[in-house]
BALOBA-1460 file (C-alpha; in Angstrom, 3 decimals):
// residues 124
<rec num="1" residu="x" x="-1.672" y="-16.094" z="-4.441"/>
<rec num="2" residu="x" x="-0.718" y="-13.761" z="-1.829"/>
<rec num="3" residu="x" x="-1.192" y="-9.996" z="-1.639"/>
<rec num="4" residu="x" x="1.279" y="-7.455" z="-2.597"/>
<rec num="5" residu="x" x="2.641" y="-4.556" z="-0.674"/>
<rec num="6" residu="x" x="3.031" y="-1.243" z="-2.963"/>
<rec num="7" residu="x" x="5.240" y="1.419" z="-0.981"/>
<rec num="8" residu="x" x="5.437" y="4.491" z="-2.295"/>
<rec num="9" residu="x" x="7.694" y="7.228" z="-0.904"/>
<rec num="10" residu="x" x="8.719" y="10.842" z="-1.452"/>
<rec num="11" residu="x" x="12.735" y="10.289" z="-1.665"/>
<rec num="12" residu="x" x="13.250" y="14.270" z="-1.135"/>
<rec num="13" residu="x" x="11.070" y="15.070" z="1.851"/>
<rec num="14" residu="x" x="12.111" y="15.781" z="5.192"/>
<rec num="15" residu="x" x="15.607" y="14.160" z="6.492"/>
<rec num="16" residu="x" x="15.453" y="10.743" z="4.689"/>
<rec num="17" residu="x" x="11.897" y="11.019" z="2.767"/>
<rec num="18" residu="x" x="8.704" y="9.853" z="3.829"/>
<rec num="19" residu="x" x="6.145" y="7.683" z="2.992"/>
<rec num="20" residu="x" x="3.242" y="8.498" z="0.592"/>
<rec num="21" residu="x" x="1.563" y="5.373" z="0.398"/>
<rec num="22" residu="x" x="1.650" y="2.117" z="1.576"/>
<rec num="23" residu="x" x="-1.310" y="-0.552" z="0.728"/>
<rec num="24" residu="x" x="-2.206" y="-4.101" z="0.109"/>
<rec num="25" residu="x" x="-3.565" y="-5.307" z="-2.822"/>
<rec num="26" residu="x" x="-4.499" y="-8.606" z="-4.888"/>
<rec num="27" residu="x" x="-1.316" y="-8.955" z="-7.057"/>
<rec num="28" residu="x" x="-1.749" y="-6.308" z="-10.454"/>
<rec num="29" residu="x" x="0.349" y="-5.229" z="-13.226"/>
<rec num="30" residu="x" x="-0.935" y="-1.650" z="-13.232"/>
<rec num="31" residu="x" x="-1.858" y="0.338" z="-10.316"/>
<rec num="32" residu="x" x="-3.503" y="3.916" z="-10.973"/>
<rec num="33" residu="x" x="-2.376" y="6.414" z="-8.210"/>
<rec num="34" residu="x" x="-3.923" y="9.828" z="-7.186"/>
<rec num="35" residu="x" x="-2.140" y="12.892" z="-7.001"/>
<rec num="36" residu="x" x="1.501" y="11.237" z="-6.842"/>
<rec num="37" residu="x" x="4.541" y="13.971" z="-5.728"/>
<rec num="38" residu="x" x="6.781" y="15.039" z="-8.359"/>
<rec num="39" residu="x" x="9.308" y="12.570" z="-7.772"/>
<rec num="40" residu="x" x="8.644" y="9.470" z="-5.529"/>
<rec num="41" residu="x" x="10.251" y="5.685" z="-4.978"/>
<rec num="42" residu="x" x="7.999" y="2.722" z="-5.574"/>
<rec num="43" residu="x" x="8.669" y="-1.113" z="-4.082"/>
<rec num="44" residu="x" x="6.270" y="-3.713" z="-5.121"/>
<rec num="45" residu="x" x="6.967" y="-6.302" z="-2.434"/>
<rec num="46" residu="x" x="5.244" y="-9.929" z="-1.534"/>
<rec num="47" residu="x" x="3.790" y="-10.460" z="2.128"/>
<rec num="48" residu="x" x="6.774" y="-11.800" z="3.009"/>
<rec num="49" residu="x" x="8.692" y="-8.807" z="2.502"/>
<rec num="50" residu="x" x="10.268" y="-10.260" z="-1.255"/>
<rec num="51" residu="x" x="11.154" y="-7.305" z="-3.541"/>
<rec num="52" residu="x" x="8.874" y="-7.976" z="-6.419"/>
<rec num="53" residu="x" x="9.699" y="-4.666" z="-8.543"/>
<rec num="54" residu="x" x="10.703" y="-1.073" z="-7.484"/>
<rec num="55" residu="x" x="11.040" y="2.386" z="-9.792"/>
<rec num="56" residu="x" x="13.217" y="5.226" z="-7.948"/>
<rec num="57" residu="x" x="13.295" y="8.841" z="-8.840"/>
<rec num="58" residu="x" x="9.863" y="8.608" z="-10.982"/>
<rec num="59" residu="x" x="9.010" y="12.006" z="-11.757"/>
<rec num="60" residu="x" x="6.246" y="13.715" z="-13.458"/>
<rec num="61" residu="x" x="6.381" y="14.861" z="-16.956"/>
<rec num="62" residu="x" x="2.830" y="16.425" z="-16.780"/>
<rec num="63" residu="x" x="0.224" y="17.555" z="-13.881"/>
<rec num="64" residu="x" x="-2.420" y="15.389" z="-14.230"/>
<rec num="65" residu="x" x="-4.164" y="14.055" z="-10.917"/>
<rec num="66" residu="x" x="-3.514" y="10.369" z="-12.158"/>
<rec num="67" residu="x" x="-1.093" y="8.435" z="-12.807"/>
<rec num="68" residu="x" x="-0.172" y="4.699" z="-14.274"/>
<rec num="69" residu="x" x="2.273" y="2.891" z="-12.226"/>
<rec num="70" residu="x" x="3.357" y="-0.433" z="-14.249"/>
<rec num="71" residu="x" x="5.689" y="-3.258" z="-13.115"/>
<rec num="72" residu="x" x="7.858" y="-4.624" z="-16.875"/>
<rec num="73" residu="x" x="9.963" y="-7.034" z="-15.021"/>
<rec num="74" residu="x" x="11.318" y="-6.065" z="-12.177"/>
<rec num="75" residu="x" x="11.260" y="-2.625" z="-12.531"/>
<rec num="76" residu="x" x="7.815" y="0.024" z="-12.103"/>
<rec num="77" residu="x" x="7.669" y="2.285" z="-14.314"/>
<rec num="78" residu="x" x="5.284" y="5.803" z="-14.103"/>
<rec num="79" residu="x" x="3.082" y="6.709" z="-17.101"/>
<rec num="80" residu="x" x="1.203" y="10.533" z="-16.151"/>
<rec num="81" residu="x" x="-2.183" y="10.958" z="-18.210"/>
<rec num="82" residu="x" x="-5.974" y="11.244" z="-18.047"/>
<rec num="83" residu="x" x="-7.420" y="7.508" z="-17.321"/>
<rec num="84" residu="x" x="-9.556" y="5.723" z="-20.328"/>
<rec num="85" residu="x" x="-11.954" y="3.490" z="-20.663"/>
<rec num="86" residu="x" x="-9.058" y="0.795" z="-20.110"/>
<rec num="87" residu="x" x="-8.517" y="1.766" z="-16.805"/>
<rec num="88" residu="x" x="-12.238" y="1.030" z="-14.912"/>
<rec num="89" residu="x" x="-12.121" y="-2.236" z="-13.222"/>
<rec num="90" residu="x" x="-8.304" y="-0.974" z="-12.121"/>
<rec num="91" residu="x" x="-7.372" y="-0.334" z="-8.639"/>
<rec num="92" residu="x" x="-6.548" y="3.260" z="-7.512"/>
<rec num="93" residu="x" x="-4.228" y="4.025" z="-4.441"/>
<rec num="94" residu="x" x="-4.717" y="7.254" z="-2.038"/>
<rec num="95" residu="x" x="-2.218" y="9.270" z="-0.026"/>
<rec num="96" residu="x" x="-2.063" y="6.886" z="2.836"/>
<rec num="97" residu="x" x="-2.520" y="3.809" z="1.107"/>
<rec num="98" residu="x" x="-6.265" y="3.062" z="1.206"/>
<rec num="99" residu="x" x="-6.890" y="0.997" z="-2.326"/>
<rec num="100" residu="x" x="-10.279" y="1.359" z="-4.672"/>
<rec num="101" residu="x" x="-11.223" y="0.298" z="-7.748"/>
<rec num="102" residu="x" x="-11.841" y="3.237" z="-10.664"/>
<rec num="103" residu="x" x="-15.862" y="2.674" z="-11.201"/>
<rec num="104" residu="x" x="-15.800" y="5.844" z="-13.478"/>
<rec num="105" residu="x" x="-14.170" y="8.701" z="-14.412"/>
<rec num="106" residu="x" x="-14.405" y="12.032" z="-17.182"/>
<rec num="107" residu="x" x="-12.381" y="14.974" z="-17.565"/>
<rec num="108" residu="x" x="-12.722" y="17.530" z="-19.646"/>
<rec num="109" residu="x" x="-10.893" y="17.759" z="-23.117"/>
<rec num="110" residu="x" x="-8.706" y="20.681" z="-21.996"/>
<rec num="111" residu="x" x="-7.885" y="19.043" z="-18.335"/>
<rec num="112" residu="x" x="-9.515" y="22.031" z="-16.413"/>
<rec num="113" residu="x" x="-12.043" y="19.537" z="-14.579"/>
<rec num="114" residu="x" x="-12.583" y="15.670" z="-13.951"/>
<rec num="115" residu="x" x="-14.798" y="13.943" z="-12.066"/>
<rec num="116" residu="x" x="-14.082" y="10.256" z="-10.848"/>
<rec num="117" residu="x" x="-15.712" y="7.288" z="-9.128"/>
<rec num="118" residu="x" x="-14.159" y="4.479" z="-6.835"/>
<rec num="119" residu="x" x="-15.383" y="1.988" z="-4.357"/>
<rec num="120" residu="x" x="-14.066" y="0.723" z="-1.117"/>
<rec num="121" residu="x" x="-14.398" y="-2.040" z="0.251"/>
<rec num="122" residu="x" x="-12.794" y="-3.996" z="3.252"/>
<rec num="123" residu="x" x="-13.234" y="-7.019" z="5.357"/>
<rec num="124" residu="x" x="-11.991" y="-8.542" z="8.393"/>
C-alpha cells in the first residue's frame, strides 16, 4: 500500500491561501493535527496524485490545540477536542507537515494546560 499525501491549507490567507501542512503518511483513517487555523481545506491524496478525500471550509467550533481530522468516504471531516486514551498510537501532523505519532498526552480538566508526547522518526 502506498503512502498518502494530507494537504492542508488556509483557504483565506494571503491572495489565494496558503499551505499549512503538507506530509506523507502510511494510509490512516484519523489524523490528529496541532494547532489547525480557524478555517482550513484538507485533500487526502494517493502518491500518484488520486484525490482520496478532501473537507473545505472546516472550521473550529472550540480552541483546543488538537484536533481529529477523519476521512467517512470521500469526504474529511474535523472533530476539535482534548485527545483520549484512543488517540496514542495515532499520528499527529505539525505546521509544515512533519508527522509523529501521539506517545502521550494530559491536559488539565479545565483546558488551561496540557502536556503531550510524540516521536519522530525518518529514514532514507
Amino acid at each position: 500500500m502506498t503512502d498518502h499525501i494530507w494537504n492542508i491549507r488556509i483557504p483565506d490567507a494571503g491572495a489565494t491561501g496558503m499551505e499549512f501542512a503538507r506530509g506523507r503518511l502510511a494510509p490512516t483513517q484519523h489524523l490528529i493535527a496541532h494547532a489547525l487555523p480557524e478555517t482550513v481545506d484538507v485533500e487526502v491524496r494517493s502518491e500518484d496524485g488520486v484525490l482520496i478525500a478532501a473537507g473545505h471550509g472546516l472550521t473550529q467550533k472550540k480552541a483546543t490545540p488538537m484536533d481529529r481530522l477523519s476521512l467517512v468516504g470521500d469526504a474529511v471531516e474535523r472533530v476539535n477536542g482534548w485527545p483520549g486514551p484512543e488517540d496514542l498510537g495515532k499520528p499527529v501532523i505539525l505546521c509544515g507537515g512533519e508527522v509523529g505519532i501521539l506517545r502521550t498526552w494530559w491536559n488539565a480538566d479545565d483546558g488551561s494546560e496540557w502536556r503531550w508526547t510524540i516521536e519522530l522518526h525518518n529514514a532514507r
